[in-house]
Phi, psi and omega in degrees: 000144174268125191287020167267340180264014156254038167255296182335310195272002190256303185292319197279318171310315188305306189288316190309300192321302203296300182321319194291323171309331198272337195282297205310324193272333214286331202267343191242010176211083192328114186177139192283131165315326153296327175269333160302342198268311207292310186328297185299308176313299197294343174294320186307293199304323177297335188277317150353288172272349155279358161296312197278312163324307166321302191286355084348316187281325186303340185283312196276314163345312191044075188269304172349300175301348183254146177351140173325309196284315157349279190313308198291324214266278197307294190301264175023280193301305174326319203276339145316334220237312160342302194251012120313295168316307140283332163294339172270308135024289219309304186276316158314299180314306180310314178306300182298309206272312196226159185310157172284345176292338178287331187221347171318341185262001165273016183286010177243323178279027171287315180309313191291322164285330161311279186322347176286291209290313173299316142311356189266302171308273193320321188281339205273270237303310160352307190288314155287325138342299157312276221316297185299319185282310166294004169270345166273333138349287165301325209251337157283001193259325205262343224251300187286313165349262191346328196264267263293313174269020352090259177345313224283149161344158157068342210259153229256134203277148186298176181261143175308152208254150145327266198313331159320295190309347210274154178302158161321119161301121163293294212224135163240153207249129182229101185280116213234061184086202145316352174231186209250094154281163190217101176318065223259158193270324192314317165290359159277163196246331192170098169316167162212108167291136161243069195115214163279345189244167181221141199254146207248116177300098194235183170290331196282350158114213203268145191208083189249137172231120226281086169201170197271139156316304191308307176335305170280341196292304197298353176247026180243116190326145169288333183275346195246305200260149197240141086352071175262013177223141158276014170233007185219158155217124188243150162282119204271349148285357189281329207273145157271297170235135140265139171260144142279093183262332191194156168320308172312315187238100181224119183217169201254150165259107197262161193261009159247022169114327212264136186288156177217070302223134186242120156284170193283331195282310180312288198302299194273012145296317191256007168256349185286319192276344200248337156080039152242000000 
């Protein structure tokens, strides 16, 4: 996804809020037009930045993947923790900017900004939500093509890549501040992409490194490490469990606690590797 179109999508919510806030309270509450103006701005910028938090979480979270009852449990809270946030952020700015006679009575127009912030919420996390599953969608699709002509009879094999060529991996080196850590792949639990860097899951604890998922699939024993994301990569002595919740929905349980979100391309890779 690109990031000018999810700033697009940051604004155009962020500003729909303050405007709508702004229609609702102005009939209903005796208060200067200037702190009504200020108000609805500092509501856009604070929503603003819960937005982008929302959207990392809608990315990293994998919430989607878990049980139903799970979900309900997990949004639920979030969606508490949302609209906590923003009234106080809201109201604190208010408290700091203006006397309190000035702005105390909009403290009666709290219900109608709860019923806001949960719409805001209920549309961001949808919207993005969507986003991710259809970029995952896409991005299995685009995966299986790639074996399917791979596969096909006849067909004249690509030329090896520089990253093909590269030796197996032992060790990986993380430059940590001043100092240097050295990673051993016996010791990873699971890559995670972040961005342009990636984060390397260990015994040894959190690792980030500025290379590509490709880089690693292709320098990581193949019999030990999976692709089950087009954003995970596991060590396969790590896993503990899978659940199957749906054709769609699969995820892994690691022996150091941790979840791992299963692509449809990811599950039948790691059952070819797991020999079921």
């Amino acid at each position: 996804m690109e990031n000018r179109k999810l700033i697009y999508i940051h604004i155009l919510i962020a500003s729909s809020a303050g405007i709508t806030l702004y229609i609702c309270i102005k009939p209903l509450v005796d208060i200067s037009e200037y702190v009504l103006i200020t108000d609805s701005a500092i509501s856009g910028t604070v929503l603003s930045g819960l937005l982008l938090l929302l959207r990392n979480i809608a990315q990293y979270s994998r919430i989607s993947s878990f049980p139903v009852r799970q979900q309900l449990i997990n949004y639920s809270a979030l969606a508490i923790l949302f609209v906590a946030c923003w009234l106080c952020i809201e109201f604190l700015a208010l408290y700091l900017v203006f006397p309190e006679e000035g702005w105390a009575v909009l403290l009666h127009t709290i219900p109608i900004r709860i019923v806001l912030a949960l719409l805001v919420y209920s549309l961001t996390i949808a919207t993005f939500t969507r986003m991710y599953i259809a970029e995952d969608k896409i991005a299995d699709i685009a995966i299986e093509n790639e074996k399917e002509v791979r596969e096909r009879p006849g067909n004249i094999p690509e030329p090896v890549t520089e990253a093909e060529n590269n030796e197996t991996l032992e060790r990986i080196a993380v430059k940590n501040g001043q100092k240097i850590d050295v990673v051993l792949v016996s010791e990873i639990i699971h890559l995670q992409a972040e961005g342009d860097y990636v984060m390397i899951h260990s015994t040894k604890g959190k690792f980030l490194k500025e290379q590509t998922m490709k880089s690693f699939e292709s320098g990581l024993p193949q019999d030990k490490f999976v692709r089950v994301h087009r954003s995970s990569i596991v060590n396969i002595e790590f896993i503990s469990q899978i659940e199957l919740y749906d054709k769609q929905s699969q995820l892994l349980k690691l022996k150091n606690g941790g979840h791992v979100r299963i692509s449809l391309s990811g599950y039948k890779a790691l059952k070819k590797t797991l020999g079921l």
